[in-house]
C-alpha positions in Angstrom: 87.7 99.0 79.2 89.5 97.4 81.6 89.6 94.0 79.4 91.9 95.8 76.8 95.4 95.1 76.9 97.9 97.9 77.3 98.5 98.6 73.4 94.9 99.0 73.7 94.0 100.6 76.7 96.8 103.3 76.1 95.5 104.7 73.1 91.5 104.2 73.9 90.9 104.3 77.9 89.0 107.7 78.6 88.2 108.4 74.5 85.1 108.2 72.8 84.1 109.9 69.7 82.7 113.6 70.5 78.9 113.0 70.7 78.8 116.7 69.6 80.5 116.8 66.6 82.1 113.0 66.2 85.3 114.3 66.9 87.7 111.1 67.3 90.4 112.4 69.1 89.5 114.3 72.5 88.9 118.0 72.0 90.6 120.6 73.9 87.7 121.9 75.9 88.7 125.1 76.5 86.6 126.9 79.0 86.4 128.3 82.5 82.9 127.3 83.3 79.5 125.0 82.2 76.0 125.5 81.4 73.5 123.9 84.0 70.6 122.7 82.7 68.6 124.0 85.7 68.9 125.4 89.2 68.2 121.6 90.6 71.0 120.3 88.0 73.4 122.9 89.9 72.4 122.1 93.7 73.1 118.3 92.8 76.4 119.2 90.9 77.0 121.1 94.2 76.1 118.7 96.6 78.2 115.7 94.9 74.4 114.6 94.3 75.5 114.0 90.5 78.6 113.8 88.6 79.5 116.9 85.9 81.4 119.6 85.1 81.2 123.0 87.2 84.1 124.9 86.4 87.8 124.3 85.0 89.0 124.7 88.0 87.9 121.2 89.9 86.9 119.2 86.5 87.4 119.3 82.6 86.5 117.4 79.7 89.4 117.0 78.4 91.6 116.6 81.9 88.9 114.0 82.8 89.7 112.1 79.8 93.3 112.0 80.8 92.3 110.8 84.7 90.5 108.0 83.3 93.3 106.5 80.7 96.3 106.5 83.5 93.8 105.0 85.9 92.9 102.6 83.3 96.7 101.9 82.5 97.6 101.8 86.3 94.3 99.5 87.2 93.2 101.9 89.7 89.5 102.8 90.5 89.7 107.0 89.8 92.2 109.4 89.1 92.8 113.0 89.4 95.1 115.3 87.4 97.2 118.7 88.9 99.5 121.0 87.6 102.9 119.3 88.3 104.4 116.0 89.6 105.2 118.2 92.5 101.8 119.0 92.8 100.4 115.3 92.8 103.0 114.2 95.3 101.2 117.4 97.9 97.8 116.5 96.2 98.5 112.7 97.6 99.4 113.8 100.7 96.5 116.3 101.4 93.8 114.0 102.8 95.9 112.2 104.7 97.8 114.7 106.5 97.7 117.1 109.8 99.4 119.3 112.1 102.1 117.4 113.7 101.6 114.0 111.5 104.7 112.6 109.7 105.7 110.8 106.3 107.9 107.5 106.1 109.8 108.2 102.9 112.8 106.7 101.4 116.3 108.2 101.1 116.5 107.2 97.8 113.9 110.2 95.7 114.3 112.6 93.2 116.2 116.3 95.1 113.3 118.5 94.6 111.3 115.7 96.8 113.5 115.8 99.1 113.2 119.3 99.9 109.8 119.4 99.3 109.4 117.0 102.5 112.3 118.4 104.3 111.8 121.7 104.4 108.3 122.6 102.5 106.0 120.6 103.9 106.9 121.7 107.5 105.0 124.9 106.6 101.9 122.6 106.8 102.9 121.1 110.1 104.1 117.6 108.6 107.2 116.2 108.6 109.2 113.6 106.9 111.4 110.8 108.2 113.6 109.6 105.4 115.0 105.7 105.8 116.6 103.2 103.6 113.9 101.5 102.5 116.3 98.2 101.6 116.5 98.1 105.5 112.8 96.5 106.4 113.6 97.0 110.0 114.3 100.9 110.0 111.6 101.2 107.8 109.4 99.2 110.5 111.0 101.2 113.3 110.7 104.4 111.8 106.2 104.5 111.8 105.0 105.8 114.9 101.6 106.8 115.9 101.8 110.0 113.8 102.5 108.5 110.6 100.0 108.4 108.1 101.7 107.1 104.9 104.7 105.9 103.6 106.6 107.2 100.5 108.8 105.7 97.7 110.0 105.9 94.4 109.3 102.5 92.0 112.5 103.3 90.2 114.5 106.4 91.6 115.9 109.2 90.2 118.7 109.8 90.0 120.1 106.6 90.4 117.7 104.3 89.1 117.4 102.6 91.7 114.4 100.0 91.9 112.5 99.5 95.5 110.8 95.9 96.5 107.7 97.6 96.0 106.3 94.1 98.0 108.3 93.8 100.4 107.5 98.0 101.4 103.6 97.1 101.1 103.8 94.4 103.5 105.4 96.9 106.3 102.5 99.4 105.5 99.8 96.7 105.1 101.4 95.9 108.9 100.7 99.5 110.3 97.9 100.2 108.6 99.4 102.6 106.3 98.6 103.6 102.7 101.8 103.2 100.3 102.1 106.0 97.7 104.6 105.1 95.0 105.8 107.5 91.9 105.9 105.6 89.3 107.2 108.4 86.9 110.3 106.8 85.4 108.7 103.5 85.2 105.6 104.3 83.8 102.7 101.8 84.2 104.4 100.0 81.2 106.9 98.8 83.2 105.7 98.6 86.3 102.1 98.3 87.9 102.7 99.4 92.0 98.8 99.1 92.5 99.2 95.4 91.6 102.4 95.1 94.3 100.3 96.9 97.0 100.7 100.6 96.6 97.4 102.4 97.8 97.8 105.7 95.7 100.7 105.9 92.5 101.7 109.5 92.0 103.1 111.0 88.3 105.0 113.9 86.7 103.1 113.3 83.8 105.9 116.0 82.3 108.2 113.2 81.9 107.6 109.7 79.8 103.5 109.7 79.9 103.7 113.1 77.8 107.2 112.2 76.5 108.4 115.2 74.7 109.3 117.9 76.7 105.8 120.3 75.8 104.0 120.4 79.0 104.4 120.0 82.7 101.6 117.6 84.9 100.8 115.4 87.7 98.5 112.7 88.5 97.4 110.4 91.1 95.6 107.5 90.5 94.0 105.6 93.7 93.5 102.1 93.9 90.4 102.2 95.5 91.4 99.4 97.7 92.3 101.0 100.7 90.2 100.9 104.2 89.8 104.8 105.4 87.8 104.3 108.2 89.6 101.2 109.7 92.2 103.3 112.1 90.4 106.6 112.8 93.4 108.9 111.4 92.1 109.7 108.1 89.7 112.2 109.0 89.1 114.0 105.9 88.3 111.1 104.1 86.2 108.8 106.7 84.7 111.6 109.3 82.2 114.7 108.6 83.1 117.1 106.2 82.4 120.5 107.3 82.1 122.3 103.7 79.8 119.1 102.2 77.1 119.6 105.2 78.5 116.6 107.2 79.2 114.2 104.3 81.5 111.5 105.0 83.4 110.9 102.1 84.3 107.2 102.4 80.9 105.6 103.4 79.3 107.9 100.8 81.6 107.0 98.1 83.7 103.9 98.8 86.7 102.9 96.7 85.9 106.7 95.0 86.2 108.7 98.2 89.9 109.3 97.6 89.4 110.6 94.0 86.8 112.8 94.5 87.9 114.6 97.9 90.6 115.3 96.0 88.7 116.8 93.3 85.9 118.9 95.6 88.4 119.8 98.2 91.3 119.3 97.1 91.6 120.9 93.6 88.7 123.5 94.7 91.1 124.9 98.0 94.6 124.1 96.6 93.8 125.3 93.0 97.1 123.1 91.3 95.2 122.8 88.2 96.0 120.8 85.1 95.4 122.6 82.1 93.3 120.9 79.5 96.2 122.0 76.6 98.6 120.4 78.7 96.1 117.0 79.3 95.7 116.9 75.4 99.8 116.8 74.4 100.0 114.0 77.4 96.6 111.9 75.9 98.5 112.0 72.5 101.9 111.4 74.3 100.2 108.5 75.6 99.1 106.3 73.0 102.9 106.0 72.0 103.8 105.2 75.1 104.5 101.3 75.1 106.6 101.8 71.7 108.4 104.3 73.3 109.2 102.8 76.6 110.4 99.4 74.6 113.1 101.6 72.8 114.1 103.5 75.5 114.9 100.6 77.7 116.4 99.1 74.9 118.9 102.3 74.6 119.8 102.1 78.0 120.6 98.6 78.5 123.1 99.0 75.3 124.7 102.5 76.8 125.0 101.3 80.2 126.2 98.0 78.7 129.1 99.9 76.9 129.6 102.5 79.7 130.6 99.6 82.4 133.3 98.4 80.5 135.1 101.9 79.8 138.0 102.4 81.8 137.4 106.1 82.2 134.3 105.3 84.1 134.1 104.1 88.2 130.8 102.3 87.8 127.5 102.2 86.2 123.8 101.7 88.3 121.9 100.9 85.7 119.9 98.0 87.7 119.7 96.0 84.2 123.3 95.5 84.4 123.9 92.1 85.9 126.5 93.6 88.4 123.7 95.9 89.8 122.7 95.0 93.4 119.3 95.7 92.2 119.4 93.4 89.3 117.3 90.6 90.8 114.2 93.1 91.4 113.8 93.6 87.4 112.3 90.5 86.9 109.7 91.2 90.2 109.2 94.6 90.1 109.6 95.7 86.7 109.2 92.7 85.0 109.9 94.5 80.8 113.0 96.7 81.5 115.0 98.7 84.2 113.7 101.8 82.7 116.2 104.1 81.3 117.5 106.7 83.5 120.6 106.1 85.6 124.0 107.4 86.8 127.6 106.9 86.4 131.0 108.1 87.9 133.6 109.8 85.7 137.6 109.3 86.9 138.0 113.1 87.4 135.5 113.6 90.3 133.7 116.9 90.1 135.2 118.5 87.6 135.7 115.6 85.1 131.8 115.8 85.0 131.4 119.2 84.2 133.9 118.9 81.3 132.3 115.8 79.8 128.4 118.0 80.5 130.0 121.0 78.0 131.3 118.8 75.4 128.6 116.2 75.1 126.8 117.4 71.7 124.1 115.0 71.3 122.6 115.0 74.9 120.6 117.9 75.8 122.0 119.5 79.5 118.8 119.9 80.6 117.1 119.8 84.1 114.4 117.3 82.9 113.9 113.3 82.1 111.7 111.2 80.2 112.1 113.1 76.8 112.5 111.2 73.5 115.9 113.0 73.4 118.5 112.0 75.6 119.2 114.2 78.1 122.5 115.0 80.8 122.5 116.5 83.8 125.1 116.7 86.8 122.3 116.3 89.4 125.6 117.4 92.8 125.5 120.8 90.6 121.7 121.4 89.7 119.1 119.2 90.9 120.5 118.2 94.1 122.6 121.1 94.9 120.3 122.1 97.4 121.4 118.9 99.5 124.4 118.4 101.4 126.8 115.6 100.0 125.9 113.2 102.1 122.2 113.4 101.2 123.9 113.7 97.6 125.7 110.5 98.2 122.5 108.8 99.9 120.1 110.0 97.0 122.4 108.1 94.1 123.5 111.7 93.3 127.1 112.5 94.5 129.6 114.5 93.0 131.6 112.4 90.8 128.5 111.0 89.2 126.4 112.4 86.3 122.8 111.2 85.4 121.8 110.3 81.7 117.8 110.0 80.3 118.2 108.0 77.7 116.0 108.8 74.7 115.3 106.6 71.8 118.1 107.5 69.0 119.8 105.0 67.6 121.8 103.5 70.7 125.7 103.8 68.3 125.3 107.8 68.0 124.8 108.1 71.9 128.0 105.9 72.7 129.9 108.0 69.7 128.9 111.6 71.5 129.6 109.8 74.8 132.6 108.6 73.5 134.1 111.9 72.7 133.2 113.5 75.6 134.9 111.2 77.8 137.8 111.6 76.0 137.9 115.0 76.1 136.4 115.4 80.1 139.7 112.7 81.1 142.1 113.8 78.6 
């Protein structure tokens, strides 16, 4: 279905009417396990012989439906679903890892990914090195003969920051290194990072692909493109696989082998996953998600807009803003909005935030994004807290600043409740 535009793609990629019962929409298959046909049909479902469905745990129906409309919408060649956006971003990593083999990431990611490759993924032997990703040179200087991928954000949280997804893939195109880009908060809508050289494109699918707050997910969505056996250091994917009798996952299955190591070893050892409840509420989050992702944009370039020029604020990174520093990157990198999740200071420092968090009425304070409510959180206090301030500072998330996701309300009943709350977080 690739020929489909977006409008298109997001609401039939994956779908086909039930050849059971003619159901339209996809049914929630909800079961542990699958029929074989035969003893043979098992071995081959076994050996990778033949594509199916074994048990929940590795592949589902309805999950499989989900896989195959993001890779659709992301223009990748396979796609596997997990538990969490947390989840996908370990999931990623996985095949690519070892003992004593690092991560180039940027400084500028979401707090919980920052601990996750500080301090969690140590437990596996890896490590991360975390660089300013504006600075091509450190990012150059910082890949050594350990590293074995390099990690960004398409548009950060909290700041909303947006990288030069091309200039990045060039420096990993250099060392021979896949680029893995979350593209949560700009959704493919806004941003394609497979099309700007990113190898794999990770999701919290818990944020705008789902859109509602229901359900937590993941995804990663390979773009088939990459060359595992070129270097040697990708093992898992381009040498014998001791639990598939020797198999060699890359010159058995090509531009797939990503996908479906990730799917026979990955989801079969790691277990993270997605629940086929959870796939359905992001399939029907989904087929909005265009319309959405217009308003929301739409939203935030009005707030931030109105934010700037209020004296009671510092400043404002919304990177549609003209004033941004990131500004010029819109039009290259996310060529239909800025997205709509972003920061800004409140005179007052610390406590001024926490005052205008308690009398905001509107926004939700809630530790989320991506909702069709807008939402507030002060990320130095809750997300981030786990940081020191100057990882604060250099993840967009510093004290004096508050984040806002931006939902798609009418844009003058936002500014009203932010109105008042300023007022009352200053007075």
């Amino acid at each position: 279905m690739t020929d489909y535009a977006f409008d298109t793609l997001q609401i039939h990629a994956g779908a086909a009417p039930d050849p059971a019962t003619g159901a339209r929409q996809v049914p929630i298959y909800q079961t542990t396990a699958y029929v074989f046909r035969d003893a043979d049909h098992a071995a081959k479902l076994f050996n990778l012989q033949e594509v199916g469905y074994i048990y929940s745990r590795l592949t589902n129906p309805t999950v499989s439906a989900l896989a195959s409309r993001v890779a659709a919408l992301e223009g990748g060649a396979g796609a596997v679903c997990c538990s969490s956006g947390h989840a996908a971003q370990i999931m990623a990593l996985f095949p690519l890892m070892g003992p004593g083999c690092n991560v180039v990431a940027s400084t500028r990611l979401y707090g919980g990914t920052i601990q996750q490759f500080s301090n969690t993924i140590r437990k596996f032997g890896w490590s991360a090195k975390f660089v300013d990703f504006d600075d091509l040179k450190a990012l150059e200087a910082a890949v050594d003969g350990n590293t074995r991928a390099i990690f960004c954000e398409s548009i950060s949280n909290p700041g909303g920051y947006i990288t030069d997804l091309p200039a990045v893939s060039a420096v990993a195109d250099k060392a021979g290194l896949p680029l893995i880009v979350d593209n949560t908060l700009a959704t493919p809508y806004l941003c394609r990072p497979i099309e700007q050289g990113a190898t794999l494109v990770v999701h919290s699918a818990t944020k705008y692909l789902t859109g509602n707050g229901t359900v937590t997910g993941g995804v990663i969505v390979d773009s088939g493109t990459f060359d595992w056996s070129a270097s040697g250091k990708f093992p898992s994917l381009a040498a014998p696989e001791p639990a598939y009798h020797g198999l060699n996952f890359h010159v058995a299955l090509g531009a797939m082998a990503f996908t479906f190591h990730s799917i026979a070893v990955g989801l079969r050892d790691l277990g993270m996953t997605m629940n086929p409840q959870g796939a359905h509420y992001t399939l029907l989050g989904i087929e909005t998600l265009s319309l959405r992702m217009q308003r929301h944009v739409e939203n935030a370039q009005k707030v931030a807009a109105w934010l700037e020029q209020d004296p009671r604020v510092e400043f404002v990174t919304y990177a549609g803003l003209p004033s941004s520093p990131w500004y010029g990157r819109v039009a290259k990198v996310t060529p239909k909005g800025a997205g709509a999740i972003f920061t800004f200071a409140v005179r007052g420092g610390y406590d001024a935030c926490v005052k205008l968090v308690d009398n905001l009425k509107l926004f939700s304070h809630v530790a989320n994004l991506g909702d069709t409510r807008s939402l507030v959180i002060h990320s130095a206090s809750t997300t981030h807290r786990q940081l020191t301030e100057a990882q604060q500072v250099a993840a967009g998330a510093a004290p004096n600043v508050v984040r806002l996701s931006i939902g798609i309300e009418d844009a003058a009943d936002l500014i009203a409740d932010l109105d008042q709350a300023l007022a009352a977080a200053t007075a």
